[in-house]
C-alpha distance (Angstrom), angle and dihedral (degrees) to the residues before:
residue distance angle dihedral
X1 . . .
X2 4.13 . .
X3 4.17 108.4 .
X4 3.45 118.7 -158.6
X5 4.01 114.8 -146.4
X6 3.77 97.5 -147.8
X7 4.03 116.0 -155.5
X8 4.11 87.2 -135.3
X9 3.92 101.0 33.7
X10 3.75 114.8 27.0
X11 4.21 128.0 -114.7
X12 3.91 98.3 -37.7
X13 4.08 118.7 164.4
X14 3.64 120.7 -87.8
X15 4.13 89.0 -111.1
X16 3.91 86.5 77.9
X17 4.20 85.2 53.0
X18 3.96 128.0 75.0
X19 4.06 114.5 -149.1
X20 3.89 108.4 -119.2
X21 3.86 95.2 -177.1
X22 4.23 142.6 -118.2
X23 4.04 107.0 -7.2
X24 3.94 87.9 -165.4
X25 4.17 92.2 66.7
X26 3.49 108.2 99.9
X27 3.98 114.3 -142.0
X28 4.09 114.7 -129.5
X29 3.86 120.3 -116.2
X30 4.07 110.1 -71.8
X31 3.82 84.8 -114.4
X32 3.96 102.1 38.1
X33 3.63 99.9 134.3
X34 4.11 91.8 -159.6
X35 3.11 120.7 112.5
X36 3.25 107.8 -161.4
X37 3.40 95.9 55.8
X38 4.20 85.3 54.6
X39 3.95 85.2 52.8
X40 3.74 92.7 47.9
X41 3.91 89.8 47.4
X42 3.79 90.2 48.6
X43 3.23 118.1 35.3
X44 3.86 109.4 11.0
X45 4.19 119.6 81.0
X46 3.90 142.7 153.5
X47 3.95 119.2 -117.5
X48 3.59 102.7 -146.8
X49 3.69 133.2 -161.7
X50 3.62 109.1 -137.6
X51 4.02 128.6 5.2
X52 3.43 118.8 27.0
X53 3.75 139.1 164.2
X54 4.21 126.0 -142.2
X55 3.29 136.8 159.6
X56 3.93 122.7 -112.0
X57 4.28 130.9 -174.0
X58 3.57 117.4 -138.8
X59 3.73 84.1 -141.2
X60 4.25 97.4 171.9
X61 3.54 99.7 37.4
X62 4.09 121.0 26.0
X63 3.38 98.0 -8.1
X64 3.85 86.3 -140.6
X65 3.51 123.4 152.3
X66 3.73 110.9 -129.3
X67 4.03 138.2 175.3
X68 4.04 113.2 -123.9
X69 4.02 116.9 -168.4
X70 4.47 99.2 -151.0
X71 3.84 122.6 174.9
X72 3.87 97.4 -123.8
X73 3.78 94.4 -143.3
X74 3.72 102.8 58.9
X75 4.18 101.3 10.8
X76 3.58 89.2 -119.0
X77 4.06 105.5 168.7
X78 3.89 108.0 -136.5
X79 3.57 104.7 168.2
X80 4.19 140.9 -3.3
X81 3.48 123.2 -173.4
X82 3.79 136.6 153.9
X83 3.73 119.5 -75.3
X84 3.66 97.5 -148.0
X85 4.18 84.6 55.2
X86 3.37 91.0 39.3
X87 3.83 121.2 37.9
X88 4.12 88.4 70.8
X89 3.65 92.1 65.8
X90 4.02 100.2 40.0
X91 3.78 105.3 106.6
X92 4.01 110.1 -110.5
């Protein structure tokens, strides 16, 4: 079972979490008129073996959106943080 140790909440189990998908993807420009840089954003991704970041919603507790770094292969957590905090400094 993967537990998430949320900054507001405390380690609770992932069932109390929704999966919001890769925090590394970088979203195109609201008025980017390519697209295949829409298609790329949408519908193209990497499935990496090791560290990985994604975003997950506390959606029965905080309702926070936060940023959690997990090792793919074994679900080890490394690191959770807030996305709104976050997401600024995450290279594009």
């Amino acid at each position: 079972m993967l537990r998430i140790e949320c900054p507001c909440c405390g380690p609770r189990d992932h069932d109390e979490f929704r999966y919001g998908g890769d925090a590394s993807v970088a979203r195109p420009a609201h008025d980017d008129p390519d697209p295949e840089a829409w298609y790329r954003y949408v519908y193209v991704r990497d499935n990496p073996a090791g560290s990985h970041r994604e975003f997950w919603q506390h959606v029965t507790g905080c309702r926070q959106w936060l940023i959690i770094e997990r090792d793919t292969r074994n679900h080890v957590i490394a690191w959770v943080g807030f996305a709104r905090k976050t997401a600024r400094k995450m290279p594009a």
